[in-house]
N, C-alpha and C positions, 0 to 999 in steps of 0.2 A: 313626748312618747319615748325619747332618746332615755332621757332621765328615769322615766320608770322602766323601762326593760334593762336597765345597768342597776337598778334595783332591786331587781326582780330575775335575775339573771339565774342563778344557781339555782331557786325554786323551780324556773320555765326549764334548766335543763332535767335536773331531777324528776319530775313528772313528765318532760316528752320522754327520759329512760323509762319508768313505770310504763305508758303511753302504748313504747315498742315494743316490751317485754311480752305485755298483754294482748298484741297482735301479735307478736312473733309465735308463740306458746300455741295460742286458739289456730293459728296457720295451720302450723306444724299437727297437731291433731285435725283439724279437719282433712289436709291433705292426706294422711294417714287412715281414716274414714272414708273423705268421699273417693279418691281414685279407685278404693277396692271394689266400694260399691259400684262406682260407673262400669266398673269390666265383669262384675256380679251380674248385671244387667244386660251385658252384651250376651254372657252364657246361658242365662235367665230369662230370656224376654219376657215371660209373663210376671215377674215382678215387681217391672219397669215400671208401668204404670202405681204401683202401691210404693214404690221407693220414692220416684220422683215424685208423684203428688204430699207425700209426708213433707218432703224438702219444702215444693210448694206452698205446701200450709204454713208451713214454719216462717215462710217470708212475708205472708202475710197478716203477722200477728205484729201490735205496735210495741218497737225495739222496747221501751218503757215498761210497756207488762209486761213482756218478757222478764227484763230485769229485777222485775216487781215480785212475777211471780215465782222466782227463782231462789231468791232470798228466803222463801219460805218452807223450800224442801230441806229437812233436815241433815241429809247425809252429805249436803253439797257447803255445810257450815254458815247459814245466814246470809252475811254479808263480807262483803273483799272480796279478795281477786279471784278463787275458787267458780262462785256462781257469774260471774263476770267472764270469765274465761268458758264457761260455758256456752253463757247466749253467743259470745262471739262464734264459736264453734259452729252452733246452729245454724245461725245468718251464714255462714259459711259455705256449709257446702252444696246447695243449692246449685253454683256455679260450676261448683269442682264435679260434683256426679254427672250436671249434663254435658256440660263437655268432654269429660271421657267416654260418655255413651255414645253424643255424637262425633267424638273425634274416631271411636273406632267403629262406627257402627258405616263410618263414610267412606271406608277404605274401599277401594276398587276388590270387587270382588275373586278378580281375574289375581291378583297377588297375591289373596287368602291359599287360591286353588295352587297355583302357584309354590307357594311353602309346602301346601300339603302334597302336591307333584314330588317335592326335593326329600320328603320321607319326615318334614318335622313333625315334634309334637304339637299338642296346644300351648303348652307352655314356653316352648320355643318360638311358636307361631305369635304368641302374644308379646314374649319379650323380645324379639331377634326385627318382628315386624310390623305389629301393630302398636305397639306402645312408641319405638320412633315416629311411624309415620301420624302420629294422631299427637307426637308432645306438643305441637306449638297451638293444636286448641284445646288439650289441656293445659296449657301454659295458659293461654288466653281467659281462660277460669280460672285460674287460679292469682290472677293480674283484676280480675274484676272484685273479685272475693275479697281480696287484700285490701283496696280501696274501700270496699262497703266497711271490711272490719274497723281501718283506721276510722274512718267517720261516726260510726259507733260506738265505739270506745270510749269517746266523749262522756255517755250517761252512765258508763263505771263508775264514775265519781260519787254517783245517786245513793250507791248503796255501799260506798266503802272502800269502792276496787281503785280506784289514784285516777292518775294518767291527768292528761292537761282538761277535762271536763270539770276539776277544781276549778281550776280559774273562770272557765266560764259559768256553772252557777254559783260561784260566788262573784261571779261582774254581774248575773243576774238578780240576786240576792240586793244587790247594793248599789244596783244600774248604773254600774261602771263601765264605758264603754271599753276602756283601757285593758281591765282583766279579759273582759271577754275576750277580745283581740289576742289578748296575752295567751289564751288558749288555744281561739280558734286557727289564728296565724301559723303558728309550728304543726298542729294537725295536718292544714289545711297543704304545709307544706310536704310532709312528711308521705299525706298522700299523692302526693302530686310524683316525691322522686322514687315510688312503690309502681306506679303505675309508669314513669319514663321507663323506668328499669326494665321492669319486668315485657313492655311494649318492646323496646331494643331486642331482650334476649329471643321476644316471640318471635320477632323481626327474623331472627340471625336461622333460627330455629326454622320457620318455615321458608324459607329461599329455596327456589328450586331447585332440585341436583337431584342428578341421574344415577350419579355412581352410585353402587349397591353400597360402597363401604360410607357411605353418607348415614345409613341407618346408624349404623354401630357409634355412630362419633354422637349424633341427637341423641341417643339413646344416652350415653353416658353424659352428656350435658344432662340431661335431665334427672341421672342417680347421682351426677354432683350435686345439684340443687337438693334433693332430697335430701344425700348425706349432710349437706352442709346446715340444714335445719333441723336435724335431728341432733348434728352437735348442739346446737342454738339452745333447745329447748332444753339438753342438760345444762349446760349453761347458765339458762336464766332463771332454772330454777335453784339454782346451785345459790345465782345471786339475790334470788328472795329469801330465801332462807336464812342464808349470813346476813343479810340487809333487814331481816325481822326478827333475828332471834337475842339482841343485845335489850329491844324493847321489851318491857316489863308490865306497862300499864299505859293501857289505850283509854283514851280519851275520845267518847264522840258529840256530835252536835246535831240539831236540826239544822234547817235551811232557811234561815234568815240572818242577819248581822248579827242581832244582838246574841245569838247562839253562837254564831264564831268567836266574839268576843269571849262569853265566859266559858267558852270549850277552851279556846288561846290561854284563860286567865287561870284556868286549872292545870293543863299543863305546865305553863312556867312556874307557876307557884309548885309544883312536884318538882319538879325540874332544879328547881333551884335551892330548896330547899331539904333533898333525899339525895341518894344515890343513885336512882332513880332515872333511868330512860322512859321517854313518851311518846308513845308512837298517836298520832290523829288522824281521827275517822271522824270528818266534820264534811257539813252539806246530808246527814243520811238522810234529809228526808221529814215526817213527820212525827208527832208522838211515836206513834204506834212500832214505825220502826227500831229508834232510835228505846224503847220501853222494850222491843223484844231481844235488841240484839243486847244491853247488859244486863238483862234476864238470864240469857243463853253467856253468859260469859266471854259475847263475841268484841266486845267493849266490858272496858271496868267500870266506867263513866259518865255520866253527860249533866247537864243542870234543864229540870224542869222547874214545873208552873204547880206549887201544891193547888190552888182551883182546878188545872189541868189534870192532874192525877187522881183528884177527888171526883170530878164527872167523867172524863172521858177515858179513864182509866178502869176506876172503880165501878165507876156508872149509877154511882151515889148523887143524889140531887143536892143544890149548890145550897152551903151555910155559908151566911155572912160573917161569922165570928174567926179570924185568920188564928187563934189558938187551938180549938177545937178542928178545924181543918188541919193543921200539922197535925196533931195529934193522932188522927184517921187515918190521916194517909202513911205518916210512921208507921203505925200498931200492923195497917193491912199489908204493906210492900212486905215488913219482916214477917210476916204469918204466913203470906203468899205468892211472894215471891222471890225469898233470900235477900232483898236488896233493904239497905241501909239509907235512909234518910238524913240527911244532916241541918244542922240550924240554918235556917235566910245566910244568904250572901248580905241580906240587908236591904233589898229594893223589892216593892210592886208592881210587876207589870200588868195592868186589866185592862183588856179590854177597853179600846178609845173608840167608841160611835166620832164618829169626826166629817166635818163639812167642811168647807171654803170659808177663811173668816170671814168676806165679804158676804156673803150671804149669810153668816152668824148675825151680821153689824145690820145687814140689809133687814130684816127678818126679824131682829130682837132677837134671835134664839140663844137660849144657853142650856137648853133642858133637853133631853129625848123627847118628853113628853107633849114638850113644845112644838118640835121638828114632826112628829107623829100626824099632824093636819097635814103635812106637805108635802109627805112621801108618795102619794097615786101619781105623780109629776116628777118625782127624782127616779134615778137610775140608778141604784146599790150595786157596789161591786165587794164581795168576800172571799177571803181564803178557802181553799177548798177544806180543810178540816173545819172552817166553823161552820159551814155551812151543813156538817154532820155530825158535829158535837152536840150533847146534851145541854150544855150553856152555851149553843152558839144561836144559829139564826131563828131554827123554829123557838124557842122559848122568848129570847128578845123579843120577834115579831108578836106573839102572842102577851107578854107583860105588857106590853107599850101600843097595842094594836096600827102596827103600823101593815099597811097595805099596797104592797107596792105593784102598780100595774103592769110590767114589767120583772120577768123573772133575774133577779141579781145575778149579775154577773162574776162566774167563775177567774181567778185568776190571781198570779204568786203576792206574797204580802210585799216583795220590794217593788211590783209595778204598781199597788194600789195608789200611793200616794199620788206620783207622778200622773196618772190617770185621772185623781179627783182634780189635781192642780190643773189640767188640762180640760177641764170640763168636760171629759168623756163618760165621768161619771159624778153622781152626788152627793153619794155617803159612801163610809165605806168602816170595815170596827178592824184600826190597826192595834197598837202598842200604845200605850203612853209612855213610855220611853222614848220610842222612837225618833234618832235625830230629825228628820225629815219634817215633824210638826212645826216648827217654829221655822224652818229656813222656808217652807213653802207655802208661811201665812195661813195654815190650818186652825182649823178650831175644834177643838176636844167637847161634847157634850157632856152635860153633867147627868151621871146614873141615878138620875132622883129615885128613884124605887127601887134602889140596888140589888138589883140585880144579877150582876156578877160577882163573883165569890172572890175573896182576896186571893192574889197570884205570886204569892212570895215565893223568890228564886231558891231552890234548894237546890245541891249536888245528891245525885246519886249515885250510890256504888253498888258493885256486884261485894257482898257480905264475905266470899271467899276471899277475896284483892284485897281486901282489909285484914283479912285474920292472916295472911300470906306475907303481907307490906304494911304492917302498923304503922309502921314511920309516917303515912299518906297522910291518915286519919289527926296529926298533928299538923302536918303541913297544911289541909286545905280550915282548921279551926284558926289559923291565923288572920283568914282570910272572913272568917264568920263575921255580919253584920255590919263589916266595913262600906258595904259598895251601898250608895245614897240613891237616889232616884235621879237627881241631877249626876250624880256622876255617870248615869247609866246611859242617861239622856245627851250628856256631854262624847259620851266615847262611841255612841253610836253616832252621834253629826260628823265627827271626825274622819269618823271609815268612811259614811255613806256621802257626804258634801264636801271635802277636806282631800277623801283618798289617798290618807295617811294608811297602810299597812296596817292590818289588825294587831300583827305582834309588835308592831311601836306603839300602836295605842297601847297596849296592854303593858309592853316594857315598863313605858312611863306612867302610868296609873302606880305598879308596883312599886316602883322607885319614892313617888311622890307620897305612898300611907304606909309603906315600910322601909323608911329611909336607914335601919339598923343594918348590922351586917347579914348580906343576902346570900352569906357563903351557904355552901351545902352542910347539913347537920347532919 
């Protein structure tokens, strides 16, 4: 463990900075939000009940579609830290409003009378008396807030936004315990010194004292804290800006290895070969994301599945002929959606129906159509897109008539393996690339009635990055048809069994088929 966080060190510090930025930022705006509103509601009471029940609802929508759904309003830019900063937002002020409702709402009413005895205004009444005497349970909201933020922050990663949730689904992608740790660990601590902190300050904040001049001094504790996070937030957006504005061409990925890897493999090869910065948006997610966001220009980048793009793209039924498929899917992306196509990297990924070889060996099997007698007794587990993809589960189950008494179990393609290896489950349609088939005694069924459509890996770009950065369009043809099925198969067991770094796997791939000079052109 020593050994991998001395490896991994500059990456874990890098994204826990993304991590805090990202709470810092959504803080700083919800405190700005909810405290108006919580003292909106003091003057307001009737629309206490419609403010706080919105917050309400808000916290009980799951953080994930949240995040899902968020991505998809356009003025908020898809995916990154924008719609990210958002949800955090939301989650947010839940806390901050009702604690300033009831921090002032619990004031002795004799001290209201009081102020207004001495000739003040409301304004005075609110700043001089009520906002000291109620900072340390708005404080206290604003110490819960901060915790929920940092723990959340986490599923940024999902759609683009950084922060240490990288590391975790990519340890889950690759069921590393190591990564995930590498994530959750600095979160977990990060929360931990938000909540001592801000607990101490609430501590100091409500101590009792009598003297009047005790208001005036909380009071300014608590417009330091404000000032000091309203510098923050120019700050840290000051440092997003200069920290994205050198990058030139994003790069993004699904959420599996083998997509890290040739997300990894397109950057470097840019990288090394241009003048070129690369900024990576890897883990977004599935197709559909990862197809909207370098549609929308929010990535220049990522490598699909032409089968993938032919069905669940275009929602054209599946041709077995992998020329005729390229073809389709080139001619529609440039017709209909600006994006460029480019030739195979060189490998097939389809669709692997897959069992326990011992039960292959046990069973004779080596066919779908075989295995098809003995599905009302197994327990299928699949990804959640095939399971809604037009070549995923319902057409397979209907070519092969397989019947399974038991509704298949949802759940990500790097726990599938693991799961069948475990006998949790009995089949399951991974990759055939995927390292994990051979090191975990898997058996690949054969698609005797082919079924699935060929899945040659193509790079996509956004057709503007290209007419912008020609240079790319020669960098990534050096890379055309080089990559085998075994090598694909090779560098995926490496990340996922091995826990070799995606960008050493990928280093050394490039090294090893373009041994020429790798200077930049």
């Amino acid at each position: 463990m020593f050994n991998f966080l001395n490896q991994y060190a500059s990456e874990i510090l890098r994204l826990s900075g993304e991590h805090l930025i990202l709470v810092i930022i959504a803080m700083t705006v919800a405190i700005a939000i909810g405290i108006p509103l919580g003292i909106l509601i003091t003057r307001r009471p009737n629309f206490a009940p419609l403010i706080l029940g919105l917050a309400n609802a808000l916290q009980t929508i799951p953080s994930l579609a949240i995040f899902g759904f968020l991505i998809s309003v356009p003025f908020l830019g898809g995916i990154g830290k924008t719609p990210a900063i958002v949800a955090l937002t939301l989650y947010a002020l839940l806390p901050i409003i009702r604690n300033t409702y009831i921090g002032i709402q619990n004031i002795d009413p004799a001290v209201r009378e009081a102020g207004r005895g001495m000739g003040m205004t409301d304004w005075q009444l609110l700043t001089r008396v009520e906002l000291p005497l109620a900072a340390g349970v708005i404080l206290a909201g604003v110490r819960v807030a901060t915790v929920i933020s940092v723990g959340i922050a986490t599923i940024a990663a999902a759609i683009g936004g950084g922060g240490l949730g990288v590391f975790i689904f990519r340890g889950i992608s690759t069921v590393n315990n190591q990564l995930i740790l590498a994530g959750a660990i600095p979160a977990a601590i990060m929360a931990l010194t938000a909540d001592f902190g801000l607990g101490w300050l609430e501590k100091k904040i409500t101590q009792q004292k009598t003297k009047p001049s005790r208001f005036n001094r909380r009071f300014a504790i608590v417009g330091s804290i404000v000032g000091i996070m309203a510098i923050s937030i120019i700050t840290t957006i000051t440092i997003i800006f200069l920290q994205q504005a050198p990058a030139k061409i994003i790069i993004g990925s699904k959420n599996f290895t083998e997509q890290l890897i040739l997300g990894e493999l397109l950057a470097q090869q840019i990288e090394n070969r241009t003048n070129l910065q690369v900024d990576r948006r890897f883990n977004l997610g599935g197709t559909f994301v990862c197809h909207e966001a370098v549609k929308a220009g929010q990535i220049s980048a990522y490598v699909e599945y032409t089968g993938t793009a032919l069905t669940a793209v275009l929602k054209r039924s599946p041709i077995s002929d992998p020329a005729t498929v390229y073809q389709q899917v080139k001619q529609n992306y440039a017709e209909n959606f600006q994006l460029e196509v480019m030739p195979s990297l060189g490998f097939n990924n389809t669709f692997a129906i897959t069992i326990r070889g011992e039960d292959a060996k046990r069973l004779n099997l080596k066919t779908i159509s075989e295995a098809a007698q003995y599905t009302p007794q197994w327990q299928a587990g699949f990804g959640y897109e095939f399971l809604e993809r037009a070549d995923g589960y319902a057409g397979l189950a209907k070519t092969y008539g397989l019947k399974f008494d038991k509704p298949p179990q949802q759940m990500e393609i790097g726990l599938m393996y693991q799961a069948l290896a475990q006998k949790k489950i009995d089949l399951i349609a991974g990759n055939s690339t995927d390292g994990l088939i051979p090191v975990l005694n898997l058996f690949i069924l054969e698609d005797d009635k082919k079924y699935f459509p060929p899945y040659e890996a193509v790079p996509i770009f956004n057709q503007a990055v290209l007419q912008k950065y020609p240079e790319v369009r020669g960098a990534i043809a050096q890379i055309t048809g080089l990559i085998s099925n075994e090598d694909m198969q090779k560098m995926n067991y490496q990340v996922d069994s091995q826990a070799i770094p995606v960008e050493t796997v990928v280093k050394d791939w490039l090294r090893a088929k373009l041994p020429i000079d790798n200077s930049k052109s």
